[in-house]
C-alpha positions in Angstrom: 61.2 15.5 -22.0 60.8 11.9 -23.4 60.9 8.6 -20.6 65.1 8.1 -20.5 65.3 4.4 -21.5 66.7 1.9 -19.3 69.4 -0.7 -19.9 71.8 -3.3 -18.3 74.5 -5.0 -18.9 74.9 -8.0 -17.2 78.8 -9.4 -17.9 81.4 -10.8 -15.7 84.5 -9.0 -16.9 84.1 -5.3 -14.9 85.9 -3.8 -18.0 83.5 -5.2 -20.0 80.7 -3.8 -18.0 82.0 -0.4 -17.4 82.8 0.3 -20.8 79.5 -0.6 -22.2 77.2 1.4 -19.8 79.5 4.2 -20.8 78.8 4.1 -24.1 75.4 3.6 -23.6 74.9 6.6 -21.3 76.1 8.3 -23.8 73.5 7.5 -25.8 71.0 9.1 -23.4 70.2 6.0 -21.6 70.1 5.2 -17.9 72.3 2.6 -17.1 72.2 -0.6 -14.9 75.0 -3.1 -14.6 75.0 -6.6 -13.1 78.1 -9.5 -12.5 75.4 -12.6 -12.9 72.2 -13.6 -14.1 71.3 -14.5 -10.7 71.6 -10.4 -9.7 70.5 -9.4 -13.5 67.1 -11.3 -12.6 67.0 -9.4 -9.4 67.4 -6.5 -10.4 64.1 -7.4 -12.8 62.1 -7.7 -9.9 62.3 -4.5 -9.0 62.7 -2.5 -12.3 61.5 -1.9 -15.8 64.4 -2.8 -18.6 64.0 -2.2 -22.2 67.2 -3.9 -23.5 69.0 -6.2 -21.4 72.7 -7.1 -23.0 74.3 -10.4 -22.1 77.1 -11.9 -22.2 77.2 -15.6 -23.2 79.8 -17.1 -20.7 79.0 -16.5 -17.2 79.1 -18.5 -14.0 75.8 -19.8 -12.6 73.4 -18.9 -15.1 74.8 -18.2 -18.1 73.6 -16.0 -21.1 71.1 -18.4 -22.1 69.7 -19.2 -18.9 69.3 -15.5 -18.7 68.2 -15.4 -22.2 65.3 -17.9 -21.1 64.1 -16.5 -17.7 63.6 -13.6 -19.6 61.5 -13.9 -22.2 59.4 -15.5 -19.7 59.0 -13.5 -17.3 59.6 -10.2 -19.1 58.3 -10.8 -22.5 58.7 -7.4 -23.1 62.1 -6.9 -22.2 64.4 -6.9 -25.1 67.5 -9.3 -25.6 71.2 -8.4 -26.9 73.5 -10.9 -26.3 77.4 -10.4 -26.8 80.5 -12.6 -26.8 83.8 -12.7 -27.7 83.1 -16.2 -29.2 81.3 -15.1 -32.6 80.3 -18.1 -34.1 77.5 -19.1 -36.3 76.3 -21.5 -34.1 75.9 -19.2 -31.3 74.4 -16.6 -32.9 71.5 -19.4 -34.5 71.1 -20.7 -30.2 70.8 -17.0 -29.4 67.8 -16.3 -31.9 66.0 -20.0 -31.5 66.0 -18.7 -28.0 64.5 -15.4 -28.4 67.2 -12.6 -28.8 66.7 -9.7 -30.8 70.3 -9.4 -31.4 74.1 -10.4 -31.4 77.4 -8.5 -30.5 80.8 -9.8 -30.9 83.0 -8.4 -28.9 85.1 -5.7 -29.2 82.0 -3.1 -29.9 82.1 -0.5 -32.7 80.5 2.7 -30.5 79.1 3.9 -33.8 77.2 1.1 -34.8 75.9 0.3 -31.3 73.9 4.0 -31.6 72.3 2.4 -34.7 71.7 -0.9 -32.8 70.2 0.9 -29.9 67.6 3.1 -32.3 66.8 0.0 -34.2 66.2 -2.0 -31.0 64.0 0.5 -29.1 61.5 1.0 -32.5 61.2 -2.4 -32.4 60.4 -2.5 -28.6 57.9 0.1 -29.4 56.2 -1.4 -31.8 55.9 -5.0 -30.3 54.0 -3.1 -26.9 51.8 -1.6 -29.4 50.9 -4.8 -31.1 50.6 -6.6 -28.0 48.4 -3.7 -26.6 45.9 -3.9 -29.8 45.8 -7.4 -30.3 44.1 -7.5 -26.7 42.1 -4.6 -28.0 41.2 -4.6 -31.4 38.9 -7.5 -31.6 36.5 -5.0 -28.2 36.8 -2.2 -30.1 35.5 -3.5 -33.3 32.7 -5.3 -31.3 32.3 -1.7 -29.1 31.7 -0.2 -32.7 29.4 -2.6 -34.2 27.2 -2.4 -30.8 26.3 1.2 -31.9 22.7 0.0 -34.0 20.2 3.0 -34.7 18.2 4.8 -37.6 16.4 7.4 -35.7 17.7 11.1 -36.7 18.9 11.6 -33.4 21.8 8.8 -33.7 22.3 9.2 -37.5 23.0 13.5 -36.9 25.4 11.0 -34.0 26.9 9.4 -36.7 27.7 12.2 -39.3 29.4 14.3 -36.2 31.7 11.3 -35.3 32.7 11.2 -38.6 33.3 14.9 -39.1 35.1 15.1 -35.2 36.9 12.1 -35.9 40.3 13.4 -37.6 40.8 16.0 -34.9 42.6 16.5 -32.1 40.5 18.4 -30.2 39.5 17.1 -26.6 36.0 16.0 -26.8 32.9 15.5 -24.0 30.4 12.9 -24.1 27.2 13.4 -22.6 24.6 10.8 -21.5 22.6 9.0 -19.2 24.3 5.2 -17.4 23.6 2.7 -20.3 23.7 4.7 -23.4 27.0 3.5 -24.8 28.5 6.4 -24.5 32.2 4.4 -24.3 31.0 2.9 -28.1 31.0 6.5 -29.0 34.3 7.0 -27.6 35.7 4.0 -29.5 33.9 5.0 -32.3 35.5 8.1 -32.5 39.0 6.6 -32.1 38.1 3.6 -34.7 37.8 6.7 -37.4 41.2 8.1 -36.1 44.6 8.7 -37.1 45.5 7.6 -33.7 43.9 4.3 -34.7 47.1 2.3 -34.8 47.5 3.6 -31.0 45.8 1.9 -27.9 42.4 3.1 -26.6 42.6 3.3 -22.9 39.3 3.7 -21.0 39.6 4.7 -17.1 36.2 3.9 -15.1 36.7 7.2 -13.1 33.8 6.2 -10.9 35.2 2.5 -10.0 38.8 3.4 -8.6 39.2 4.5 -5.1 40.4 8.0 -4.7 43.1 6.5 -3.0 44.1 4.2 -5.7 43.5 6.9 -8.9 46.5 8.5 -8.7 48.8 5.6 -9.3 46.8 3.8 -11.2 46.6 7.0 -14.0 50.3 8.5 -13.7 51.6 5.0 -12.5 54.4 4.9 -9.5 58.5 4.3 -8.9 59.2 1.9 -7.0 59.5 3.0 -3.1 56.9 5.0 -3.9 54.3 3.9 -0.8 54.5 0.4 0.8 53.6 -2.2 -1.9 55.4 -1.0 -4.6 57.9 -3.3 -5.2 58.4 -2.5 -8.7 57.9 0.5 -10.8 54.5 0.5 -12.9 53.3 2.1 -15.6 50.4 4.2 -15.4 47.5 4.1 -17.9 48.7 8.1 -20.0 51.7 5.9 -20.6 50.0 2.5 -22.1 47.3 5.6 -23.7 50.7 6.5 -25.6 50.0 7.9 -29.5 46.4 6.6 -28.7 43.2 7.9 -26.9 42.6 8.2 -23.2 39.1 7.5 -22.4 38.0 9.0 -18.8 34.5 7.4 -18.1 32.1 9.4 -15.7 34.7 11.8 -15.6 32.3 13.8 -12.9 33.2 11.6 -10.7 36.9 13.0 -10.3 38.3 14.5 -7.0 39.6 18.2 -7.5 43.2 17.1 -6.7 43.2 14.6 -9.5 40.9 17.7 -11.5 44.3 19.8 -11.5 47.1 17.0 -12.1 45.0 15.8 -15.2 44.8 19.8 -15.9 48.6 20.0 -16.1 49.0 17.0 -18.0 46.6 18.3 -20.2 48.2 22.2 -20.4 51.9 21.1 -20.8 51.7 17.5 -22.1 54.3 16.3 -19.3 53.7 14.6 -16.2 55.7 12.6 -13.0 54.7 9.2 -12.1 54.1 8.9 -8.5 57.1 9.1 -6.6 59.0 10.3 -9.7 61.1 13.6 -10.3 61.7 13.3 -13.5 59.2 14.8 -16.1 57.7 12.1 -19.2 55.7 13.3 -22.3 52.0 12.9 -22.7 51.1 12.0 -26.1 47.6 10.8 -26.2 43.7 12.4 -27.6 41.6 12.7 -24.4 37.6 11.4 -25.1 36.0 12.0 -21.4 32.2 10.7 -20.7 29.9 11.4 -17.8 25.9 11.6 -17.1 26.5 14.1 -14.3 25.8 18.2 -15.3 28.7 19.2 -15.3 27.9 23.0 -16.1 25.7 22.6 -12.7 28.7 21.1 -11.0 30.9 23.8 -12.2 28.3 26.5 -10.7 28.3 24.7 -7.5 31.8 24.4 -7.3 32.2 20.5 -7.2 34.1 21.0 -10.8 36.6 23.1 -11.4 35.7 25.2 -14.5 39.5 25.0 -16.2 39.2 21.6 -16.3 35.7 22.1 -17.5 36.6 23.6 -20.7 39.7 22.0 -21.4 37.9 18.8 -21.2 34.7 20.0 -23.4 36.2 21.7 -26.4 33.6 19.3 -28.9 30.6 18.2 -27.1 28.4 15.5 -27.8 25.2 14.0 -26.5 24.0 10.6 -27.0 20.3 10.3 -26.6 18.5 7.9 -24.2 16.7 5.5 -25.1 13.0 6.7 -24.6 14.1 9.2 -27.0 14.8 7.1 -29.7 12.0 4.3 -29.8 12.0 3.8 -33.3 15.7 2.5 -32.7 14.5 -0.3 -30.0 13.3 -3.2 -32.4 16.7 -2.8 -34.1 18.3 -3.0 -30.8 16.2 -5.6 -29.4 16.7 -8.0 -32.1 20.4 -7.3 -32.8 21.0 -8.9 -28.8 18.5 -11.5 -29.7 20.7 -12.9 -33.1 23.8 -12.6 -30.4 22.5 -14.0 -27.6 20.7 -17.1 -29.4 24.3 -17.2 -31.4 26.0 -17.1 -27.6 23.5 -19.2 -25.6 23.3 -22.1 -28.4 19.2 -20.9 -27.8 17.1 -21.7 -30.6 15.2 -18.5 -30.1 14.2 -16.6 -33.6 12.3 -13.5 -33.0 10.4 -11.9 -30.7 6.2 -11.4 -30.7 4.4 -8.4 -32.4 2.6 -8.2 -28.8 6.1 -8.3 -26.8 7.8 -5.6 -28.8 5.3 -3.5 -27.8 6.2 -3.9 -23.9 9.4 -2.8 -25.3 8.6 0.2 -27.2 5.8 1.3 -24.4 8.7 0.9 -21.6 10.9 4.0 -20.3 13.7 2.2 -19.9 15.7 4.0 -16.9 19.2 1.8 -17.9 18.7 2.6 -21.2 20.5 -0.1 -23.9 22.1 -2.1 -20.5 19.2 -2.5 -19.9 17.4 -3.6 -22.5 20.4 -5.7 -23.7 20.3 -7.7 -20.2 16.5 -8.3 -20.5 16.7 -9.4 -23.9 19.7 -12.0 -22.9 16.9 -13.2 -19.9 14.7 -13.6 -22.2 16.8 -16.2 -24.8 17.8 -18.0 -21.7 14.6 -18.7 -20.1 12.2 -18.6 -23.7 11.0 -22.0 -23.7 9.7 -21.4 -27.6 11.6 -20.1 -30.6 9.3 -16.9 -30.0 9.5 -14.8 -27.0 6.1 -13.7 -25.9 5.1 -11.2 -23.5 5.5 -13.5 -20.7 9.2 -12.5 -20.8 8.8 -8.7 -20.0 5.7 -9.2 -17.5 8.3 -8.2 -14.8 9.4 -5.2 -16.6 4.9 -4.1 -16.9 5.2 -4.9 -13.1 8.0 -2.7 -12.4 5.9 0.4 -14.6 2.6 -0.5 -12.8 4.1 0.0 -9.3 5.7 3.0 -10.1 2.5 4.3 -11.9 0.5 3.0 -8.5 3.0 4.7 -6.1 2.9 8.2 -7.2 -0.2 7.7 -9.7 2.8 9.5 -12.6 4.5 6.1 -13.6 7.4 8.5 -14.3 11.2 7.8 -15.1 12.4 8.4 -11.6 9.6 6.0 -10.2 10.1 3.4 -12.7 14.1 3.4 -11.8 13.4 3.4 -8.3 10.9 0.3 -8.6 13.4 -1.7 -10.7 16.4 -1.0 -8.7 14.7 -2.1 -5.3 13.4 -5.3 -7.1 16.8 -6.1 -8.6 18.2 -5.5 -4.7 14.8 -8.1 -3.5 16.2 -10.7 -6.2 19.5 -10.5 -4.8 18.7 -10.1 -1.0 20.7 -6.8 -1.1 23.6 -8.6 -1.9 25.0 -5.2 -3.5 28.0 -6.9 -5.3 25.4 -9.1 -7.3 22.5 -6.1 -7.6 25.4 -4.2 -9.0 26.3 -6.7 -11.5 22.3 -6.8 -12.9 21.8 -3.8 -13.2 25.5 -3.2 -15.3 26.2 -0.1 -12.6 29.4 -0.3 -10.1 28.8 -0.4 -6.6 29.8 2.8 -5.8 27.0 4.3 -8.4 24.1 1.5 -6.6 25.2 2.8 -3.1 24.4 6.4 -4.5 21.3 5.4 -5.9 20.0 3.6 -2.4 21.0 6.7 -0.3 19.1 9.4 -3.1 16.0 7.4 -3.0 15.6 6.1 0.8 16.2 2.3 0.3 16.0 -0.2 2.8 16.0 -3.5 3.4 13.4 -5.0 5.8 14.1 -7.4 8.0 12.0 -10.2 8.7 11.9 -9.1 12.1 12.2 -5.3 11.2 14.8 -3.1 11.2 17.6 -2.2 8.5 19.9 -5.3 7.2 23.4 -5.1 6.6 24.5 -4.4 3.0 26.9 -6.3 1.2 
């Protein structure tokens, strides 16, 4: 069933009040009512209102007061005010101040059902609008990141185009840095679900503890801390794509409660018992193998295919070189543009070092050397100089196990990045564009330590 809107009526005349939530219940609506603005704005601090009607004379803080302390705190709450005084001049204060409506008392039931519809459209619209307009301007960015004329990305291109207008579930495969959330938001740019929101969830980044809440959202009571009822993230995905990055990362619990959602397109917030409607497209993206995980039992197989109806896999990097002097002097033009860097192009000799490079991170990478190298370029050219560190990290890889292979050139660049930063693992974590929880992996699968000066194993931070 759909979320039952919530209302109150905050008057000082009980008839009034009782009256009014009756009709409104009627309407389907659940019901709040309140003798003051003082207990209205309580009662905000602890719940969620769509409409809020108010009456204009009240002692303490009137209607307008109200009126104001709304829209300011709750810009998304919706406004009705109603009086028995129905005068022009009143309705014009009420509007300069932000209502979406007026009442005169005594109310016509019939055309407060039409009022109520009209109101909760326009409620539904305005969180769209203020969802995209935080949104829009990333996701055309996200889109224009995605730069490449090898066949690999353009076969990319025709599939995203001919996936696009479905509404099937789809999988994106890749290694950490290959922009496989671009893809994603790619894939929703050429959508009819393009008016809606595009939600991304950084599976890996939230606590297992915190997931939960944070994807089905909570009633208040719920566990200590919430105060107020929140909104989980399948709610704000509403009419629009959910996006679960590294999706592999995912506990089995949270593996069957997305698996319902995604069966029966209903769900309960945490805390809640009373079912809401899922309407969202789900785009999920992980470098894990997730077929080996299935066989190993780490991923359930339901969710496996339900998840993985349209697969698609976005090439690294090393398989692609043709595509790195587009990509390399894209960030350089945005950068220079960033930085205020007079920095024009970049050396026949240094593109090279480029091309030759394995490049573990893949486009993060790359995009956060080329941005080191506008800042520190002393000339309008960059010159090999730049990338010696990047030749250094390859030659004691290739001097370590004599192979200079992937593995070994990942494993010299991440314990250099973790030298720079003195293990610091919040700052190594933000160089090398992985979370922490991804870097802690990565020092425990290829034996890392720090040394200290004295010997022996410092503490990580």
């Amino acid at each position: 069933m759909a979320r039952k809107h919530r209302f109150m009526v905050v008057d000082d005349e009980l008839i009034v009040r009782e009256s009014l939530a009756a009709w409104l219940e009627q309407e389907g609506a659940a019901v709040d009512k309140a003798d003051s603005g003082e207990q209205a704005l309580s009662l905000m601090e602890q719940t969620f209102y769509d409409i809020l009607f108010v009456d204009i004379k009240m002692p303490g803080i009137g209607g307008f007061g109200l009126l104001e302390n709304v829209k300011k705190q709750f810009p998304t709450t919706l406004v009705v005010i109603i009086t028995a005084y129905g005068t022009v001049d009143h309705a014009v204060q009420a509007m300069r101040l932000g209502a979406n409506d007026f009442l005169v008392k005594p109310f016509d039931p019939e055309n407060l059902g039409l009022l109520v519809t009209k109101l909760l459209e326009h409620q539904r619209l305005l969180e769209e609008s203020q969802y995209l307009r935080s949104e829009v301007a990333r996701c055309w960015a996200g889109f224009d990141e995605i730069v490449g004329k090898s066949p690999s990305m353009v076969e990319l291109f025709d599939t995203i185009g001919e996936i696009a207008g479905s509404e099937s579930s789809v999988l994106v495969l890749g290694e950490t840095g290959t922009g496989k959330e671009l893809i994603a938001r790619a894939i929703h740019a050429n959508s009819k679900r393009l008016g809606g929101p595009f939600v991304p969830i950084n599976c890996g980044a939230i606590p297992e503890s915190l997931i939960e809440s944070e994807v089905f959202g909570f009633e208040k009571g719920s566990f200590t801390g919430a105060v107020r009822a929140k909104k989980g993230l399948i709610e704000v995905a509403e009419g629009g794509t959910l996006f679960l990055d590294e999706v592999g990362e995912i506990a089995p619990k949270m593996q069957v409660d997305l698996l319902r959602v995604l069966q029966d397109r209903s769900f309960y917030r945490v805390g809640g018992v009373e079912p809401l409607t899922a309407d969202f497209r789900l785009i999920s993206a992980t470098h894990r193998d997730l077929q080996h995980s299935v066989t190993t039992g780490a991923f359930r197989q339901d969710f496996f295919y339900r998840i993985n109806v349209i697969t698609l896999r976005v090439p690294p990097l090393r398989e692609r070189k043709e595509d790195i002097p587009l990509l390399a002097n894209h960030f350089l033009q945005r950068f220079a543009r960033e930085t205020n860097r007079h920095v024009d192009s970049i050396s026949d000799a240094a593109m090279k070092i480029l091309v030759d490079y394995p490049w573990p991170g893949n486009i993060r990478e790359l995009e956060n050397v080329i941005e080191r190298a506008v800042v520190t370029s002393k000339k309008r050219i960059i010159t090999p100089e730049s990338f010696a560190y990047l030749m250094s990290d390859f030659a004691n890889a290739s001097g370590s196990s004599g192979s200079g292979s992937l593995q070994d050139v990942e494993i010299a660049h991440i314990k250099r990045i973790l030298d720079e930063t003195s293990w610091n693992i919040s700052r190594a974590s933000k160089v090398l564009d992985v979370d922490r929880t991804t870097l802690h992996k990565k020092i425990k699968k290829y034996s890392l330590q720090q040394q200290h000066p004295k010997g022996g194993e410092a503490e990580h931070r």
